[in-house]
Structures are given as C-alpha cells and as structure tokens.
C-alpha positions in Angstrom: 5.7 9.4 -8.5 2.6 8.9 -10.4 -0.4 10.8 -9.0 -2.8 7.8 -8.4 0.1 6.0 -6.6 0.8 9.0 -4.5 -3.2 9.5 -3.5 -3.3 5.3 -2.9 0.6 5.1 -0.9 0.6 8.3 0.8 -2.9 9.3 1.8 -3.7 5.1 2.1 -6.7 5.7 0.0 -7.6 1.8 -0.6 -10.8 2.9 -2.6 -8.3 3.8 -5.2 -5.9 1.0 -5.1 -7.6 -1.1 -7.8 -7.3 1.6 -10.6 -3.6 0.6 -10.2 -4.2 -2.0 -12.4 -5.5 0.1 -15.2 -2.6 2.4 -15.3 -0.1 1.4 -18.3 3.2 -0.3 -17.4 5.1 2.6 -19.0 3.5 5.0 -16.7 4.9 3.7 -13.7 8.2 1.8 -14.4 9.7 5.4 -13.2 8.4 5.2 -9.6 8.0 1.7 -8.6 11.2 2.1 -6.8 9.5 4.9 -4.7 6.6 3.1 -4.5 8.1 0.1 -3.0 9.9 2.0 -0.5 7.1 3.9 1.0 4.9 0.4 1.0 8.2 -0.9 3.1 7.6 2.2 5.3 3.8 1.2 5.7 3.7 -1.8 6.4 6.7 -2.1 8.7 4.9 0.9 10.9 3.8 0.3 14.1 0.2 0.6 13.8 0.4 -1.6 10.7 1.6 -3.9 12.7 -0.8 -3.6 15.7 -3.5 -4.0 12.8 -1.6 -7.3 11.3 -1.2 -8.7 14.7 -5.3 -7.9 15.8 -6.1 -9.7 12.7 -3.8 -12.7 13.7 -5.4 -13.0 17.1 -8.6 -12.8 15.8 -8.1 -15.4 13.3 -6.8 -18.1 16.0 -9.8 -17.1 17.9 -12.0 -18.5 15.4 
C-alpha cells in the first residue's frame, strides 16, 4: 500500500488525508483495493459508530 495511504488509513492521521489528492492515479491504482477494505474496517468499528451515532443525536438536538 502506498505509504501516505497507510500513515492516513492505518494510523487515522486526517491531517494527512488531503495530500491524497495530490498523489498520481498510477501510484495508487495498486492498493485501492486494500485501501477500501481497511476504510470498510473503519468505519464499520464500533467506536466509529458510537462517533457517527453522537454526531446524529447531536444533530437532531439542534
């Protein structure tokens, strides 16, 4: 897997997440698979979830 997908998927470093977009099409077609697959992982985690679902409640609230 590319290295600055790695640092943004595995170590959920969001500061990074927008030099995604500057990385070259050819550099990643190899790992989107792996990519998408640990994103599936995140956000189907509990504590994603927990964080999805406070951000619901807090949005009827208002």
């Amino acid at each position: 897997m590319h290295q600055l997908f790695s640092q943004v998927l595995s170590q959920r470093d969001l500061s990074r997440a927008g030099d995604l977009f500057s990385l070259e099409d050819s550099d990643i077609e190899d790992c989107l698979s792996q990519a998408l697959d640990q994103i599936k992982n995140i956000s189907c985690s509990p504590v994603s979830m927990h964080i999805y679902h406070a951000y619901l409640f807090k949005l009827i609230q208002t």
